[in-house]
VMD Tcl script that draws the C-alpha trace (Angstrom):
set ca {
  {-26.06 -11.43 23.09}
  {-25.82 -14.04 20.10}
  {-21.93 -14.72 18.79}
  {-23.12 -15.32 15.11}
  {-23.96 -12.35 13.11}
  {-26.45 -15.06 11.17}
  {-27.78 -15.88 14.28}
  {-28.78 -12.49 15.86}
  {-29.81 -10.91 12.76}
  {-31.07 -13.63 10.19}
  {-28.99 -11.63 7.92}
  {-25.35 -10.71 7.88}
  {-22.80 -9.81 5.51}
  {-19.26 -8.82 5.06}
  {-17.48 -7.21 1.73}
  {-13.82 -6.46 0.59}
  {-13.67 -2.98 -0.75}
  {-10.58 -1.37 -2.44}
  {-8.71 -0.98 0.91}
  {-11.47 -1.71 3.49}
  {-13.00 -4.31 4.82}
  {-17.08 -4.35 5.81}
  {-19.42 -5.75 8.14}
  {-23.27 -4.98 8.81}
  {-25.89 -6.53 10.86}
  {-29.54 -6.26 9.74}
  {-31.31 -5.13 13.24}
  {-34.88 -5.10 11.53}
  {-37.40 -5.28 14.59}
  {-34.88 -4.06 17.55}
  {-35.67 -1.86 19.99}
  {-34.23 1.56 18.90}
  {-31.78 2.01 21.91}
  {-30.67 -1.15 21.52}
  {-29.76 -1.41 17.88}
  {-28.04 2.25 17.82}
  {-24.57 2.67 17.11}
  {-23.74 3.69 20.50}
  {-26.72 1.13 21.66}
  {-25.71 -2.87 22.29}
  {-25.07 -3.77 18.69}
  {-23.08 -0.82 17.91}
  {-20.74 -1.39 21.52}
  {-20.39 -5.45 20.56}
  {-19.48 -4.03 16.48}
  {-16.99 -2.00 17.93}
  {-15.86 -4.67 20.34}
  {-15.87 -6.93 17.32}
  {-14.02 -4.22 14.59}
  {-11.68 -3.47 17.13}
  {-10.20 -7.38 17.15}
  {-10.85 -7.52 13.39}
  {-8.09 -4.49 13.23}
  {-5.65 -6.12 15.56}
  {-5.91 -8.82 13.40}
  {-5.65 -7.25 10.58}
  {-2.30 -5.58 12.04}
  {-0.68 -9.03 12.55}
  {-1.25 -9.90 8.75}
  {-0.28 -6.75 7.11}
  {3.24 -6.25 5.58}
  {6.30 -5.18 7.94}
  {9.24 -5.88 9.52}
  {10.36 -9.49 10.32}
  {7.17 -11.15 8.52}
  {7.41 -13.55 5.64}
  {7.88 -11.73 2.30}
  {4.74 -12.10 -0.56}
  {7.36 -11.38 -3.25}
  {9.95 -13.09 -6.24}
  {13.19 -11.35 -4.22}
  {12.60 -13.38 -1.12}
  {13.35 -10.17 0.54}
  {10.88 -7.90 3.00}
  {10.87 -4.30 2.03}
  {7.87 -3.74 4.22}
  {8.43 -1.10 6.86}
  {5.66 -1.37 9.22}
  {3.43 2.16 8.05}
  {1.24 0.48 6.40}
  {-0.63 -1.68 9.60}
  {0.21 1.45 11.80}
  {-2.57 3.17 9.52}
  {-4.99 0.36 10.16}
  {-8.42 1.74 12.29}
  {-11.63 1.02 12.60}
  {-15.40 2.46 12.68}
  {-18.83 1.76 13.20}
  {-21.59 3.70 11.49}
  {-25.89 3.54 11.32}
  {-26.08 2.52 7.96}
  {-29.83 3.45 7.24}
  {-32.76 3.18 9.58}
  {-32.19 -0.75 10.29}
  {-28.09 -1.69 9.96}
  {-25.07 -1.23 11.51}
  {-22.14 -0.92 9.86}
  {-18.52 -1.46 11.14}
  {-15.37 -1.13 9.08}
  {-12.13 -1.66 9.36}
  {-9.70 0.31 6.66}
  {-6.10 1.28 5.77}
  {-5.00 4.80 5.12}
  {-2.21 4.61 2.68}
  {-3.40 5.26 -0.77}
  {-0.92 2.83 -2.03}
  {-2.43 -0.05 0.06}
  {-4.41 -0.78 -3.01}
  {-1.79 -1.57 -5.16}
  {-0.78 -3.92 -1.98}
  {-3.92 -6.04 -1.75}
  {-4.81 -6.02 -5.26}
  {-1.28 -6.40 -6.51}
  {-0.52 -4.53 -10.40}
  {0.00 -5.67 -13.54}
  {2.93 -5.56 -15.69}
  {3.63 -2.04 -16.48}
  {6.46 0.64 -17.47}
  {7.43 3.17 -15.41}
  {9.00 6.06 -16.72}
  {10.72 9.25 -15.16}
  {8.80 12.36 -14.26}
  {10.76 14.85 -16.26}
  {10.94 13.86 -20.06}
  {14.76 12.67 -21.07}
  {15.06 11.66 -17.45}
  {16.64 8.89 -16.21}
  {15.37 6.06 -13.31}
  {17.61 5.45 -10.61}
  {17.30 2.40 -7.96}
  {19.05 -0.16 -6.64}
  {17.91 -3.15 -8.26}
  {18.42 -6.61 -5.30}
  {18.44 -9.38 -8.19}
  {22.22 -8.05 -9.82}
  {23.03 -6.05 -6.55}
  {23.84 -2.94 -7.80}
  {22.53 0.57 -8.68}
  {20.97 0.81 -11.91}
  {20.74 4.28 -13.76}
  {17.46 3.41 -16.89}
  {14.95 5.53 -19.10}
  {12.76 3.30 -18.50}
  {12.03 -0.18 -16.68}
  {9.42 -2.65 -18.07}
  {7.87 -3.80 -14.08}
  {6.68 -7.51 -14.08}
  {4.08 -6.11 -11.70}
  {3.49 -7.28 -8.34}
  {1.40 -10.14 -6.94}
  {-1.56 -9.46 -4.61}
  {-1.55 -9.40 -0.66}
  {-4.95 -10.30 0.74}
  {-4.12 -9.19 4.41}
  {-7.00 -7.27 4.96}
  {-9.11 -10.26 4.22}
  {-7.03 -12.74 5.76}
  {-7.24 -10.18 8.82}
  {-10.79 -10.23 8.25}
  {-11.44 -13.88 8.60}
  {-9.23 -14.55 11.47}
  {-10.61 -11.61 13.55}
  {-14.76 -13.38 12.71}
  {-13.30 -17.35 13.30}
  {-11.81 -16.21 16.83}
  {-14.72 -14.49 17.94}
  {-16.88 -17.77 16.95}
  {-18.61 -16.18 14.09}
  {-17.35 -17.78 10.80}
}
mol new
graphics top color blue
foreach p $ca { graphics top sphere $p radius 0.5 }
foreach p [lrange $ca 0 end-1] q [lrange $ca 1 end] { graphics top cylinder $p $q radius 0.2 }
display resetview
């Protein structure tokens, strides 16, 4: 089979959702068994979603990896790529669809980063408590004005890496 999703299908896209990432393949004019999602596109999708998501894994926050943040310091603890999976769908009567997603509901906030906002405590007259790296200490506030945090395009990165090693992109 043909290593270029341009190539085999004439058309081929990919998208970055919200916390997903998306590829279909246009099989317009396959046999039926063969373009299924269990048929020989759907196997080489899978195949191909399945190194996308190991990918993917290696560029997501964790442990040990370079931080994306002002502090210099890592507070990623791993959950977040141990939530990364894949999938391959029929996506009408003439795609195949095969996605590769993260769980965490937060992992939006992580790939699209936030803007400045104020957080506030859950009961009203409550206090924040956290330990604040910059001064070192424990900080006891009503209210903290966050600088927001920048955006970490891992899924995408994860995305591109996973298409340039199997010759694709």
């Amino acid at each position: 089979m043909e290593r270029s999703l341009t190539q085999a299908t004439g058309r081929a896209s990919y998208a970055v959702g919200m916390a997903d990432v998306v590829f279909v393949v246009d099989t317009t004019g396959w046999a039926k068994a063969f373009k299924r999602k269990d048929g020989m596109v759907g196997n080489w999708m899978a195949d191909l979603a399945g190194d996308v998501k190991t990918v993917t894994k290696l560029e997501a926050p964790g442990p040990g990896k370079f931080p994306r943040n002002r502090t210099g310091i890592n507070y990623g603890t791993g959950h977040m790529a141990s939530t990364i999976d894949s999938a391959v769908y029929g996506a009408g009567f003439d795609e195949v669809e095969a996605h590769v997603f993260v769980k965490p509901p937060y992992a939006r906030y992580v790939i699209h980063g936030t803007d400045p906002h104020v957080i506030k405590p859950k009961k009203p007259g409550g206090m924040l408590r956290f330990y604040w790296v910059r001064k070192a200490k424990w900080m006891v506030l009503p209210r903290v004005n966050h600088p927001g945090t920048a955006a970490n395009h891992f899924m995408d990165r994860g995305l591109k890496r996973g298409l340039r090693g199997n010759g694709i992109i």
